[in-house]
N, C-alpha and C positions, 0 to 999 in steps of 0.2 A: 347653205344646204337646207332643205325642207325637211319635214316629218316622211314625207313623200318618198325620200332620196333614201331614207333609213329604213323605210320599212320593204324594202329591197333587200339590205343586208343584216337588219336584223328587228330590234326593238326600239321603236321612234326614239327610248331615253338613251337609246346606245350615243347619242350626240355628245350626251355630259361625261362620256368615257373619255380619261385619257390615250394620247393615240397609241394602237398596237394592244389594248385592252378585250381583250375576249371577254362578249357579253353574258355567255353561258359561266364564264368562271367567276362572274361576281357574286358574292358571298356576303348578303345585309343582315347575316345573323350569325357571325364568326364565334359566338362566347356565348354561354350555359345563359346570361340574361346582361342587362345593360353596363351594372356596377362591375360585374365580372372582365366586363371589356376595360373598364374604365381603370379597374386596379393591376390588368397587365400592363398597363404602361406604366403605373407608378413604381410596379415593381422590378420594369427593364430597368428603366433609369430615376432611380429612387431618389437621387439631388440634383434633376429637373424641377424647378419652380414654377407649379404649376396656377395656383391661384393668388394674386394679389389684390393688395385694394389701394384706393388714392391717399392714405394714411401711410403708406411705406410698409404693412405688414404682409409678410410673404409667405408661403408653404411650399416648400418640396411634395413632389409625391409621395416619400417616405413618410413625409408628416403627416399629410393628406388620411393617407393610410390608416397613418393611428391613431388622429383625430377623429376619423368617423367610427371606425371601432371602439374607440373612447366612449364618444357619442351615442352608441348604439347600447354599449352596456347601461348606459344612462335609461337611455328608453326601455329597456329592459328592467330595469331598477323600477322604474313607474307601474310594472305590472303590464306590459305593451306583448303582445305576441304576435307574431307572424301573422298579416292579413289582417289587422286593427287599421284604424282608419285614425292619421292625426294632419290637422286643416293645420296651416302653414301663411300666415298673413303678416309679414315684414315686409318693412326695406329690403332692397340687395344689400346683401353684403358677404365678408365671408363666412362670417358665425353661420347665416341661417344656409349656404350655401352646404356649408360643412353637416346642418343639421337633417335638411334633405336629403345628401346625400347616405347620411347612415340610415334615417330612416329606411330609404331603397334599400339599403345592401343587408338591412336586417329581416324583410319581408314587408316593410307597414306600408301602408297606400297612405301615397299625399293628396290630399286636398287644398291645394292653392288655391289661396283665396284674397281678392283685392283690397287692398290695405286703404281704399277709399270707400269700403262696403259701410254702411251703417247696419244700426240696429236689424231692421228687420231685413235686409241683404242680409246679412250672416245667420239670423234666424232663420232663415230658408234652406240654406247650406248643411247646418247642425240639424235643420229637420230631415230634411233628404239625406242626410248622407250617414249622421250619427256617428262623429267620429269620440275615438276615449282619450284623445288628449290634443289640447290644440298651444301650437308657438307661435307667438306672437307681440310684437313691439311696442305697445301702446295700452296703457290702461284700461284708457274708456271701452277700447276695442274689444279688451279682454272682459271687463264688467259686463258687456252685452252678451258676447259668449255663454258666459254664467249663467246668464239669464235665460240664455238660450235654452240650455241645457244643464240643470241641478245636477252638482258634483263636478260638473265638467274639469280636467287638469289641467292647467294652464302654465305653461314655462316663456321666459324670453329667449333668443336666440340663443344664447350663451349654455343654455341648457346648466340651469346654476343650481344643482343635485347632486348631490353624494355618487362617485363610481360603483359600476355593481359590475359582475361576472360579464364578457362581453359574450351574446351569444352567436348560434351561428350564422356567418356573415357568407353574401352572395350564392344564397342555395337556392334560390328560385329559379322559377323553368320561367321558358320565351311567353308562356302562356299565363303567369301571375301577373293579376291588376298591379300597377305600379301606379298608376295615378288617377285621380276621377279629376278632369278639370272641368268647371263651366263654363257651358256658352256665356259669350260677353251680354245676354239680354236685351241689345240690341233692336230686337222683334217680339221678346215675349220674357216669362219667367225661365232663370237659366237652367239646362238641364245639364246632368251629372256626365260624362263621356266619360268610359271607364277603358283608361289607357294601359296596356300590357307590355311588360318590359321587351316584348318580341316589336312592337309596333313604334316604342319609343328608339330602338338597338336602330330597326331598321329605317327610321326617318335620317337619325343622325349620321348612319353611316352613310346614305342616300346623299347627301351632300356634302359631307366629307368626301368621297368623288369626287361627285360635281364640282366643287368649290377649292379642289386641292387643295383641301385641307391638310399641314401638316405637322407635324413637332415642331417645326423652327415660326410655326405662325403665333401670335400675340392678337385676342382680341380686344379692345377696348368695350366693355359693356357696361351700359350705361341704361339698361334697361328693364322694368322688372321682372322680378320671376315670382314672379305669381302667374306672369301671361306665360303661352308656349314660345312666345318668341324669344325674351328672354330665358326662359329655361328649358325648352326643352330643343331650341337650337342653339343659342349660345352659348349655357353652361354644359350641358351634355354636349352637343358638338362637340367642342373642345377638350372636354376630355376624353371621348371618345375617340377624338384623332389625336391625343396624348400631346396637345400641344397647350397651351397656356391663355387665361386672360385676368385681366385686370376691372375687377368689379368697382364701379359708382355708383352713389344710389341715388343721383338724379341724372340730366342730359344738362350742360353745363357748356357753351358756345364754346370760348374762349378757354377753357380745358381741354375739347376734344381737338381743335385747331391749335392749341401747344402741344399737345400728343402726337401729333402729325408730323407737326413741323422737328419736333427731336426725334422723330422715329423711336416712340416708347413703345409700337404697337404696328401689325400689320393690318388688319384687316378693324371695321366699324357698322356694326349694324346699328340702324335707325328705323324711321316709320317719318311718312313724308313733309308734317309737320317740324320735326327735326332739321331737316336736307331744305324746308324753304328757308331756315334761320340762315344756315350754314350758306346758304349760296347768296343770303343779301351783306352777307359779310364781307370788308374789303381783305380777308384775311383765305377768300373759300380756295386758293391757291395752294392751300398745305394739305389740303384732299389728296394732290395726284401724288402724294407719296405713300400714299397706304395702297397696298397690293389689291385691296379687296373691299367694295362697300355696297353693303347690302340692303334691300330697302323693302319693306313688306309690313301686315298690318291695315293696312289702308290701302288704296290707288295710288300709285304715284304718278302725279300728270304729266301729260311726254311733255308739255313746255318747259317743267320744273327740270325732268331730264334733262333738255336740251340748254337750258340755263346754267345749271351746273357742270356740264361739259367744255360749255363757251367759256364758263367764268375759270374754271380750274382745270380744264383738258380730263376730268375724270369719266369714266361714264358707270353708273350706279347698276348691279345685277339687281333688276325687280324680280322675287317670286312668289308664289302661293299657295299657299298651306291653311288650314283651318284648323280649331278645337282636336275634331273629332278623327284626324287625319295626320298630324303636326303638317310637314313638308310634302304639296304636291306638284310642283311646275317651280322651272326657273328657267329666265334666263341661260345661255350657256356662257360657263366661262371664257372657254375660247370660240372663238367666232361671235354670230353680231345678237349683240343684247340692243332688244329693238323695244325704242320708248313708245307709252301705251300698251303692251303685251309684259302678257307675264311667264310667258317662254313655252316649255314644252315638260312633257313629265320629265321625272326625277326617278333615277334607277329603281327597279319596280313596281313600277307606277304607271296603270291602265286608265287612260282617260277616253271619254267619248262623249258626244251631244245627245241627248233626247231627241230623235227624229220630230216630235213632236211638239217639244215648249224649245228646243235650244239649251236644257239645263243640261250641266256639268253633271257628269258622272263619273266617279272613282273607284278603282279597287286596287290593292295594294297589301302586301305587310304591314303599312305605317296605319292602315287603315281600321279605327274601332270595330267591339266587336257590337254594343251597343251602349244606350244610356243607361244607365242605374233606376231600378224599379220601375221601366216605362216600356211594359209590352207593347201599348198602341204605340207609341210613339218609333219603336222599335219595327214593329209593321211595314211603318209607313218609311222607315228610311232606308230599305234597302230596296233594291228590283230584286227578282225572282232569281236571278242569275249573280246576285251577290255585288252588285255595283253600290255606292253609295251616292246619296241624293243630295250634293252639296247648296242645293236650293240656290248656286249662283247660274246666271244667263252668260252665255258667253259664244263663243262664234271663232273662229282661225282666220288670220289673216292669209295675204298670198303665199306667206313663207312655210303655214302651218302652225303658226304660234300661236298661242291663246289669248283671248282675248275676255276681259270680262267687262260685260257693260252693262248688268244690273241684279240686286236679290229678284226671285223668283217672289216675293213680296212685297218688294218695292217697284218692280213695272207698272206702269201708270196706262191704264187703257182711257186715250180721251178721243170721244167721236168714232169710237171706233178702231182709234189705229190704235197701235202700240208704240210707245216711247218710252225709253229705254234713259233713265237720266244719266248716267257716268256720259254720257254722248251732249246730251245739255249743261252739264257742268264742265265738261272740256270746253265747247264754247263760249263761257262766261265766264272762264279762266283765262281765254286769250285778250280779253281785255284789262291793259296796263294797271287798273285802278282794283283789279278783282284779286283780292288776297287768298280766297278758296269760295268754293259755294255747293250747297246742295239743295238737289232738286227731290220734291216729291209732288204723291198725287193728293188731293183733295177734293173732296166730295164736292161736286157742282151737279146741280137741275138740269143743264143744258148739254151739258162736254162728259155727263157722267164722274169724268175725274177731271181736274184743272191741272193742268202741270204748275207748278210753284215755284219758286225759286228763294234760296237765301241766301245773301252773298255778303261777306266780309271782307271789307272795302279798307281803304287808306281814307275813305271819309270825302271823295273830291269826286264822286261820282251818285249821282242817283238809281230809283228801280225803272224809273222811264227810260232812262239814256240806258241802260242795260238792256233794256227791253228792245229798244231800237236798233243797240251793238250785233244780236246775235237776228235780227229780223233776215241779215242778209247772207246768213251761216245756217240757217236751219230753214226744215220744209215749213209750213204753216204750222202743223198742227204739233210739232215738238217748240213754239215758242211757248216760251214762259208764258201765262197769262196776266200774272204778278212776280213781283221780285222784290222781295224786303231784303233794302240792307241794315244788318244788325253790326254789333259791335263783334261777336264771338258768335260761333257757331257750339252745341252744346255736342260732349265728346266722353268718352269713355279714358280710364288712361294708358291707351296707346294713342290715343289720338285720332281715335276712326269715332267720325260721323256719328251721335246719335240719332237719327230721325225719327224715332217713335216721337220723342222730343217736342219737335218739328211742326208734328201733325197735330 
C-alpha cells in the first residue's frame, strides 16, 4: 500500500496503525509529561521487572519508583532545583539509567554527553550549556570537567551522597526542556537541541504504535545513552510502553546471538555496523527468533538487508529520526519493509520535499523547538510555516517510501551535475571485497568537486579494480575519480561515517 492509498483515507502515518485503529483517536501525549507516563506503569503493575543488566541485577517498577525518587532527593540534596541543567557522560547501565531518569521526574534537563568526548569536546558543552552538576564514569573525564567549569559538582552514577528530602517528582508540563542533546558534529561544532518532555512523550509513543510495542516485549540494549537511540528510544520506549529491557554497555556478538537463541529478549536495536558483524556470523540464524529488530543511526545498505534476510529469514525495520526530532519515518511493521528506504512517517509526523533542493522537511510533536542560544541559527531551521530543515536529501520511491540519499552538505556538485553519494556507496558496496565505503566531494580545478571514495576492504581488492567495478553501474560523471582503500573508516560512536574526517 502506498502513502498514496492512505492519504485517501486518512494520514499517510495511519499505515503504522494497528488494524481497526482510528487515526483521529491517537493520543501521543496521554500524561502531564514523559516520567508521568513512565510511572503509570510501574505503578499498574509494581512487580513487573522492568530494567535489568547482563550482571543478573533487576528492578521491578515498584523499585524503579523508589530508586529514582531516592535519586532525586539526592539531587536535591546538591542544591539542584527544577530547570538546572546536569551533563550526564556514562556507560549504560542501570545506575546511570536510574540517575536520568530522576533527574527528568524532578524537573532537571539532561545533557548527554559522549563518554568518548575529550577535553575540549566537553569544554564546549559546559560552555554552551552551563550545567550545575555533571555524572559521570571516569576520572580523567571528570578532571576536564573541572576544568571546564570552577566548582563544577561531579557525582558517579551510583550518586554516592547522603539522602535528602525527596522533592516534588513528575510536575512538569509537555512544554518543560527535558533534555538539550548535541548534534553528533558530524559537519560542524555541536549545537545544543533543547528537547521537551511533549516532544520526547510524543516520539516514544510514536513507535510504540508503530512497533507494537508492549508489556510482554524484552529489549536487549546494547547501546548508548548518551545518543537518542539509545535513550530516547530504547530506554524511554520501553518504559513508555511499560514493557522491559535488559541494559549492556557494549554490543558483544556472541552475547546478543545467546540472547536470541534462549529467547531472553524480544525485540534488538543496532546501527548497521552491528547487523554487518551479525550477519557474517555462522550463528546469524538466532536473529529470526526475536519479534522485532531495528536498524537506524547510519544507512543500512539494501545488500546488507538482503544478506541478513537470506542468512537468517529476518528482515530488519530501518528508520529515521535525528537529534533535533528523536523518531521520524519507519519502516512499517506489518506490511513490506523495503531495503534502501527508510519507510514513511511515524504517527504525527508531517513530511514533505523542498520543491527546490529535494530536502526533507518535518513537523511534528517529536519536533524541537529550537537550539539553545542560537537565534541565527534558529532562523535558519525552520520554514515560515513551521517545517523543520533536516538538511537530508531524499526522494519517494514507487511505493512512496522515503528515501535518503545525501546531507544537503555532503552533495557533491562535479561538472555540473549533481551526485548524490549514499547512490556511489551502494555501488561499491555491491562489490564482494567492499566492507563499507564513503564517498565525498573534493575540491578539483577541473570537475569543481571530484567525487572520492573510501572503501574498507578485506584487503584482496584495489582503488583501480574499484574504480572499474562500478564503471558499468554508474553514469560517468557519479564515478569515483579516486578510491582509497584504508584499513577503518573514521566514525563517531554509533558508527555513522565521519566525513568531515575524510576531507
Amino acid at each position: 500500500m502506498t502513502v498514496a492509498d492512505h492519504d485517501r483515507s486518512g494520514p499517510a502515518w495511519a499505515v503504522h496503525l494497528p488494524a481497526g485503529t482510528n487515526p483521529d483517536g491517537v493520543d501521543l501525549a496521554p500524561a502531564a509529561n514523559l516520567t508521568a507516563r513512565m510511572a503509570e506503569h510501574w505503578r499498574r503493575e509494581p512487580g513487573r521487572v522492568v530494567l535489568a543488566d547482563v550482571g543478573g541485577r533487576s528492578l521491578t517498577g515498584a523499585e524503579l519508583d523508589e530508586r529514582t525518587a531516592a535519586a532525586a532527593g539526592r539531587f536535591a540534596g546538591q542544591g539542584l532545583v527544577a530547570g538546572d541543567r546536569v551533563l550526564v557522560s556514562c556507560d549504560a547501565s542501570v545506575d546511570v539509567a536510574i540517575a536520568h531518569l530522576a533527574a527528568l521526574r524532578m524537573g532537571l534537563v539532561v545533557l548527554p554527553a559522549n563518554t568518548a568526548y575529550r577535553a575540549d569536546e566537553l569544554a564546549h558543552l559546559v560552555g554552551d550549556a552551563d550545567p550545575v552538576l555533571a555524572v559521570v564514569d571516569d576520572r580523567e573525564r571528570a578532571g576536564w570537567l573541572q576544568q571546564a567549569k570552577a566548582g563544577l559538582a561531579v557525582l558517579g552514577p551510583d550518586l554516592a551522597v547522603p539522602d535528602h528530602a525527596v522533592p516534588a517528582l513528575d510536575a512538569t508540563t509537555l512544554t518543560s526542556p527535558g533534555l538539550i542533546g548535541y548534534t553528533s558534529g558530524t559537519t560542524g561544532r555541536p549545537k545544543g537541541a533543547v528537547l521537551s518532555h511533549g516532544n520526547l512523550l510524543a516520539s516514544a509513543e510514536a513507535v510504540r504504535l508503530a512497533w507494537r510495542w508492549t508489556a510482554e516485549d524484552r529489549l536487549w540494549l546494547c547501546l548508548p545513552l548518551f545518543h537518542m537511540h539509545g535513550l530516547g528510544v530504547g530506554l524511554h520506549g520501553t518504559l513508555v510502553a511499560g514493557a522491559s529491557a535488559l541494559i549492556s554497555p557494549k554490543f558483544e556478538l556472541d552475547a546478543v546471538l545467546d540472547m536470541a537463541e534462549a529467547g531472553r529478549a524480544t525485540m534488538f536495536f543496532g546501527v548497521p555496523t552491528m547487523y554487518t558483524r551479525l550477519a557474517a556470523s555462522p550463528r546469524v540464524d538466532a536473529l529470526a527468533r526475536l519479534r522485532l529488530l531495528v536498524s537506524g543511526s547510519a544507512p543500512l545498505p539494501a545488500e546488507l538487508h538482503h544478506a541478513l534476510e537470506r542468512a537468517s529469514g529476518a528482515k530488519v525495520l530501518e528508520r529515521y529520526g535525528m537529534t533535533e526530532t528523536i523518531m521520524l519515518v519507519s519502516n512499517p511493521y506489518d506490511g513490506e519493509r523495503r531495503p534502501g528506504t527508510v519507510g514513511l512517517p511515524l504517527p504525527g509526523v508531517e513530511v514533505r520535499l523542498d520543491p527546490s533542493s529535494d530536502e526533507v522537511l518535518v513537523k511534528g510533536p517529536n519536533v524541537f523547538a529550537g537550539y539553545l542560544g542560537r537565534p541565527e541559527a534558529n532562523a535558519e531551521a525552520f520554514t515560515e510555516d513551521g517545517f523543520f530543515h533536516t538538511g537530508d536529501v531524499g526522494r519517494y520511491d514507487e511505493a512512496g517510501y522515503l528515501q535518503l540519499v545525501a546531507r544537503m552538505k555532503e552533495l557533491i556538485i562535479s561538472g555540473g551535475y549533481n551526485v548524490y553519494p549514499r547512490e556511489v556507496e551502494d555501488a561499491l558496496r555491491g562489490h564482494p571485497a567492499v566492507i563499507d565505503a564513503a564517498v565525498v566531494g573534493v575540491p578539483d580545478p577541473e570537475w569543481g568537486e571530484a567525487v572520492t571514495a573510501f572503501c574498507e576492504t578485506d584487503g584482496s581488492v584495489s582503488g583501480e579494480t574499484l574504480v572499474a567495478f562500478v564503471g558499468d553501474r554508474l553514469a560517468r560523471y557519479k564515478r569515483p575519480k579516486r578510491v582509497h582503500v584504508v584499513d577503518t573508516l573514521p566514525r563517531n560512536a554509533l558508527g555513522k561515517v565521519v566525513k568531515s574526517d575524510l576531507r
